[in-house]
C-alpha positions as CSV (number, residue, x, y, z in Angstrom):
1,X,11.0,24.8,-21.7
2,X,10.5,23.3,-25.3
3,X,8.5,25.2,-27.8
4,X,6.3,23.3,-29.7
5,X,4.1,24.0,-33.2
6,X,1.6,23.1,-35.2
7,X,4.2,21.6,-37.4
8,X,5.8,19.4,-34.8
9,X,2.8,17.9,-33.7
10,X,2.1,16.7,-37.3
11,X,5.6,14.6,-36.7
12,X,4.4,13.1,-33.4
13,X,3.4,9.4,-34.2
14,X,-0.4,9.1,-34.3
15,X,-1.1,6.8,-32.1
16,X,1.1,8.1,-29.3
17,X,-0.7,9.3,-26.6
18,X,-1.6,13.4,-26.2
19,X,-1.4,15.5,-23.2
20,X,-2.8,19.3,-23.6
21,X,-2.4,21.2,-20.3
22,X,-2.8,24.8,-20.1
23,X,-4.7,27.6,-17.7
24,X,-8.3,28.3,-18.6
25,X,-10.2,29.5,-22.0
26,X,-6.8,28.9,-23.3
27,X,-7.9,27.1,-26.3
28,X,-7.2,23.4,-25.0
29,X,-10.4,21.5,-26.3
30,X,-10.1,23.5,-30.0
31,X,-6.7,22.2,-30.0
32,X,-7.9,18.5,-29.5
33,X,-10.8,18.8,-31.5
34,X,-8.3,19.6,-34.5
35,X,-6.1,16.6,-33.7
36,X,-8.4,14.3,-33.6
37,X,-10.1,15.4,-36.5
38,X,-6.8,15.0,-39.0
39,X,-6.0,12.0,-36.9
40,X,-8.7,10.5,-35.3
41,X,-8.5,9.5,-31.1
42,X,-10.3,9.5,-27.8
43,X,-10.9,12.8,-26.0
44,X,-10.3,12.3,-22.5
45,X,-11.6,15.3,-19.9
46,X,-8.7,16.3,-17.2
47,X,-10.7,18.7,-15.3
48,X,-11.9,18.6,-12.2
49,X,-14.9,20.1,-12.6
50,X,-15.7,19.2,-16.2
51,X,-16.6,15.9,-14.9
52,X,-20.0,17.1,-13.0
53,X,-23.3,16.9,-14.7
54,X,-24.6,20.0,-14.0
55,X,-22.5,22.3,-15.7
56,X,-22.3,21.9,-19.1
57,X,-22.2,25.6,-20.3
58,X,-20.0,27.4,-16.6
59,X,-17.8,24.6,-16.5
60,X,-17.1,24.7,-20.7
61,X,-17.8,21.9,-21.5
62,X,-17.4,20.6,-24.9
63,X,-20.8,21.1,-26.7
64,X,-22.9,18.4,-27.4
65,X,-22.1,19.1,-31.4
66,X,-18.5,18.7,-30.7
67,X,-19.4,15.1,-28.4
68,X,-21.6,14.2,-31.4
69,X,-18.8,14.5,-34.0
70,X,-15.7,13.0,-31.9
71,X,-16.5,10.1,-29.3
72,X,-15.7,12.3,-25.7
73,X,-14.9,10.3,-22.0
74,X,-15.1,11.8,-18.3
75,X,-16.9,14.0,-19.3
76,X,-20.2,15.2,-17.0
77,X,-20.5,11.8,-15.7
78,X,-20.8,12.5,-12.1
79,X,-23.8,13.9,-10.1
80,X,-23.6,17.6,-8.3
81,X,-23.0,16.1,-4.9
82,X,-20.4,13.4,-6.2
83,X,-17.0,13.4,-4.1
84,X,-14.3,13.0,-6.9
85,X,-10.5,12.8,-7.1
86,X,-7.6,12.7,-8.5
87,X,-7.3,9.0,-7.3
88,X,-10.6,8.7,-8.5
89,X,-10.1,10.0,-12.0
90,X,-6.7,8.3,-12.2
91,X,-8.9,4.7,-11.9
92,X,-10.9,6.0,-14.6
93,X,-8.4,7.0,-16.8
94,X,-6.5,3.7,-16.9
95,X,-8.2,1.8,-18.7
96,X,-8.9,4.3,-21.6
97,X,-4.8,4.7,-21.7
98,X,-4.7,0.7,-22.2
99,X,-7.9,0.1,-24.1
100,X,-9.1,2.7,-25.9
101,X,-7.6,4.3,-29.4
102,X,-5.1,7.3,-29.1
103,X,-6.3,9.2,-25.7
104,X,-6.1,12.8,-26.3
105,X,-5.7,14.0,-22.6
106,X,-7.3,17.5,-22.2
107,X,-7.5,19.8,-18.9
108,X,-6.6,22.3,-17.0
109,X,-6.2,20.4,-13.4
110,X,-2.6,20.0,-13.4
111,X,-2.5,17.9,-10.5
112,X,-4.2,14.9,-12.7
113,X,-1.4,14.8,-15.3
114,X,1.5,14.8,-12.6
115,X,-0.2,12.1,-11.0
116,X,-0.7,10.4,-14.4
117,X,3.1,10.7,-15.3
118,X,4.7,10.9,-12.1
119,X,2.3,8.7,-10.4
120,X,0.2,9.0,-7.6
121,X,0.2,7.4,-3.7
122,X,-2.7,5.6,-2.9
123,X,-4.5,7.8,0.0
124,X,-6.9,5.7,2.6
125,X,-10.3,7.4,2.1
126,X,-11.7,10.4,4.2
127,X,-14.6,9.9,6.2
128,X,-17.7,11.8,5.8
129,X,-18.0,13.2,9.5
130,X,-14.0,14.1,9.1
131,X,-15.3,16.4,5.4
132,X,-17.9,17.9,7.3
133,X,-15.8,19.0,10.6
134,X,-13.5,20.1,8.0
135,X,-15.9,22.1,6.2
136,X,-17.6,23.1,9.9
137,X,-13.9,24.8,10.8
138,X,-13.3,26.4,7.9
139,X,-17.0,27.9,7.8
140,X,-16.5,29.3,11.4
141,X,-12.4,30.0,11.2
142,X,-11.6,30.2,7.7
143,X,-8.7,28.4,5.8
144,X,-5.5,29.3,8.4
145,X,-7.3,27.2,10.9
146,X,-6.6,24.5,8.8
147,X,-2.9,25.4,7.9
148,X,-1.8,25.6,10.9
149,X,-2.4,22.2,11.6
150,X,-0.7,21.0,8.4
151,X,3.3,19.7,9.0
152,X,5.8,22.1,7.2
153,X,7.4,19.9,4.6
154,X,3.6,19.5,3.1
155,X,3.2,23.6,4.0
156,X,6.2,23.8,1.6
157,X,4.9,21.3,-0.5
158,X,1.1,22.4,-1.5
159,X,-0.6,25.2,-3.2
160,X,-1.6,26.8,-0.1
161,X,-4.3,28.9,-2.4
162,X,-6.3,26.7,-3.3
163,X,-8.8,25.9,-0.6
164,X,-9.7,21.8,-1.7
165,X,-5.8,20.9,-1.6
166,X,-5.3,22.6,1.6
167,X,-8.8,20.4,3.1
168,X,-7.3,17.2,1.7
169,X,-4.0,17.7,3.2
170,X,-5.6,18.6,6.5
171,X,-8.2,15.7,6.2
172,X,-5.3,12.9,5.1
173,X,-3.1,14.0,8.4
174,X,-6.0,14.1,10.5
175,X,-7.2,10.9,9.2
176,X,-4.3,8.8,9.3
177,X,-1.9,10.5,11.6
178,X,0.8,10.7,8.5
179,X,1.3,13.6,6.7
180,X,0.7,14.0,2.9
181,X,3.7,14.6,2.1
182,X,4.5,10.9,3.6
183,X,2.1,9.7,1.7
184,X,3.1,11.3,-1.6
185,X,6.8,9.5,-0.5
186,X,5.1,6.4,-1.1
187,X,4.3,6.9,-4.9
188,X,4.3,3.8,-7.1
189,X,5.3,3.6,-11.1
190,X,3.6,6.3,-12.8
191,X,1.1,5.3,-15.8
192,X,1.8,7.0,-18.5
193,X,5.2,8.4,-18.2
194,X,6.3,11.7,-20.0
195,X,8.6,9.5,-22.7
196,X,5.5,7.5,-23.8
197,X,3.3,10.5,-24.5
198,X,3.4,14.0,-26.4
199,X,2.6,16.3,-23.6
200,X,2.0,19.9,-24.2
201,X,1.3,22.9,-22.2
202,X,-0.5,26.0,-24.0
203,X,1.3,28.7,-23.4
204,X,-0.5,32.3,-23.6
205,X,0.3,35.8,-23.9
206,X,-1.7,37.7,-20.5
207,X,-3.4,40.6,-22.4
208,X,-4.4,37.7,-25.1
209,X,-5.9,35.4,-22.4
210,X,-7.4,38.1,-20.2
211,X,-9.8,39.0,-23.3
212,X,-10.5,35.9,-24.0
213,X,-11.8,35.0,-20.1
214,X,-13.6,38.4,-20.0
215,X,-15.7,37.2,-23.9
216,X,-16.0,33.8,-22.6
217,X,-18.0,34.4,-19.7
218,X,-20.1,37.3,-21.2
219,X,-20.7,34.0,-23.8
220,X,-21.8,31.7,-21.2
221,X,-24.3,33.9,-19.6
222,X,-26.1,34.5,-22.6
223,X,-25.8,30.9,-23.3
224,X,-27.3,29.8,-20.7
225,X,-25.3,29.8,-17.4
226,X,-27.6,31.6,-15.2
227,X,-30.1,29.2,-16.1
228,X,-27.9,26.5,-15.0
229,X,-27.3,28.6,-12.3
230,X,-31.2,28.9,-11.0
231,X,-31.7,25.0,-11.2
232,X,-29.1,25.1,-8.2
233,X,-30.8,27.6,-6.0
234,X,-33.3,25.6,-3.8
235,X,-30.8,23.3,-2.8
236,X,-27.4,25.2,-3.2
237,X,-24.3,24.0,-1.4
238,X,-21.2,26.0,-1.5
239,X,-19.2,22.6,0.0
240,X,-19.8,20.5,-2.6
241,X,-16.9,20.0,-4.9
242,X,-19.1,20.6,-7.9
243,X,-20.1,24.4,-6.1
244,X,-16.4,25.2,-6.5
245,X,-17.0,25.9,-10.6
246,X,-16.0,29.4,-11.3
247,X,-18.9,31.7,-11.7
248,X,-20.9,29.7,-9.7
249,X,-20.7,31.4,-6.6
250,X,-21.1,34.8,-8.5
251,X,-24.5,33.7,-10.5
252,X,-25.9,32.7,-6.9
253,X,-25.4,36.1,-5.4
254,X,-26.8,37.7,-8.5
255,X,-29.9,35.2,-8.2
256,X,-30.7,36.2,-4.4
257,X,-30.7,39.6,-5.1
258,X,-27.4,40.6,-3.5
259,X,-25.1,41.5,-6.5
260,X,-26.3,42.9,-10.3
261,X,-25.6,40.6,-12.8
262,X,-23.0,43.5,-14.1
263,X,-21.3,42.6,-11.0
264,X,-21.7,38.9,-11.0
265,X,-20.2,39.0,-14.2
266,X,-17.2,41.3,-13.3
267,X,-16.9,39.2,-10.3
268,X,-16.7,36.3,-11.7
269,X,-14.4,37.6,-14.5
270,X,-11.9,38.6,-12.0
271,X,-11.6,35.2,-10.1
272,X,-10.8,33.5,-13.6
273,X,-8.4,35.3,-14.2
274,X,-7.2,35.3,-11.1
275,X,-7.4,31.5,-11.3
276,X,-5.7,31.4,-14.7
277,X,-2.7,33.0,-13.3
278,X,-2.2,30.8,-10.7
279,X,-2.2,27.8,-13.2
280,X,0.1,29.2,-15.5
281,X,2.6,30.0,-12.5
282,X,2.0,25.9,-11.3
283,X,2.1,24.3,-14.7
284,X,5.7,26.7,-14.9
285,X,6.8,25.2,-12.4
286,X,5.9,21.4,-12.6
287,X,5.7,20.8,-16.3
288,X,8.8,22.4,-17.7
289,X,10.1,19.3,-19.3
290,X,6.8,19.5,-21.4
291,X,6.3,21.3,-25.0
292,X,4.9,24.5,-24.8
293,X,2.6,25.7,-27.6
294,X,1.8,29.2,-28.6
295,X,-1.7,29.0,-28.4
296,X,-2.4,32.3,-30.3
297,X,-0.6,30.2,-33.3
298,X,-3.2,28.3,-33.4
299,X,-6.4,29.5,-31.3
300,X,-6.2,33.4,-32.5
């Protein structure tokens, strides 16, 4: 792994393209904001749930003074009950990366900028009745009812932790009769390969991140995510890709009664962290060929 400062990045040609990877509350959008202040560009969101509408202040969003003072894209564009991705946002993305001025590429979904620099297969699309027995199964069985239908070189293959990539796998097999990892096999020329593009990954001490998560979300409550929170209530949906924001879940209970916000809060403080570790052990292991930036250097 390549370390990376402050200093090199000044080096970096400025109009190259920028990747910033890195696990949550890990300072990624403060980093691009800087960049493209001393050097002008496009900030491009590479988070999965960034993209939804109703989430501004749980998902972190950048504020609407920071979309004010540097032009933003993907940003809260989609409605709460959108399906989305990655070969959706990968159609999006393209024509920023050919049109627009320097893309800064900022998120913390790492499976967007593999399939950005690596490429990405082109799945058929999933049915709605096939989501909904999927969703039906794993209500009534939970998740393993769903691996164990998955072939072993995908098993091997996927992040069996997190529940949507373990769904899509199941939903691709059962929809096609191929496996995902047959599909993934069938990858075409990526778009923005790793030599045409300053890709970094922000790397963070544990103790340094585990604060910052804990202040974060104590700062998102009082700025407002339990309100977003309430506007979900009369038609909450726990399947919808958008339900899956961190805290979400956590501000529901609280709402109905069945957990204090003290809890909610601890709750939901727990699962990011929880979630945070598990990026930082995947971008390990897939981005290694990428710089790696002390965020504290620059973040604090």
């Amino acid at each position: 792994m390549n370390s990376f400062s402050l200093t090199d990045l000044e080096r970096v040609d400025h109009r190259q393209p920028i990747l910033i990877a890195g696990p949550t509350a890990s300072g990624k959008s403060d980093l691009a904001m800087e960049i493209a202040r001393r050097h002008g560009g496009l900030i491009v969101n590479a988070d999965a749930i960034q993209v939804y509408s109703n989430w501004r202040v749980l998902s972190a969003r950048p504020s609407a003074q920071d979309e004010a003072e540097i032009d933003h894209a993907l940003y809260g564009h989609l409605a709460r009950d959108a399906h989305y991705s990655v070969g959706h946002w990968l159609r999006e993305v393209r024509p920023l990366i050919r049109e627009a001025k320097r893309p800064i590429i900022t998120g913390g979904t790492g499976l967007y900028f593999t399939a950005l620099t690596q490429g990405l297969a082109e799945l058929p699309p999933i049915s709605e009745s096939l989501r909904q027995e999927a969703n039906d199964r794993v209500q009534k069985y939970g998740f393993q009812i769903l691996l164990d239908d998955i072939d072993a070189d995908t098993i091997q293959k996927l992040d069996v932790q997190n529940p949507m990539r373990v769904q899509r796998a199941w939903e691709v097999q059962q929809a096609t009769g191929k496996s995902l990892s047959y599909w993934h096999s069938q990858t075409p020329t990526p778009d923005l390969p790793l030599e045409n593009c300053c890709a970094i990954v922000m790397e963070t001490d544990t103790e340094w991140l585990n604060t910052r998560i804990e202040q974060r979300f104590e700062k998102m409550v009082k700025a407002g995510a339990l309100k977003e929170a309430a506007g979900h209530l009369p038609n909450w949906n726990e399947n919808q890709l958008s339900s899956k924001a961190i805290g979400a879940r956590q501000l529901i209970a609280h709402l109905r009664g069945q957990l204090s916000l003290e809890q909610a809060q601890q709750s939901a403080t727990i699962a990011t962290r929880q979630f945070a570790k598990r990026q930082r052990t995947w971008f390990r292991s897939k981005m290694r060929h990428w710089h790696w930036f002390d965020a504290t250097h620059c973040i604090g």
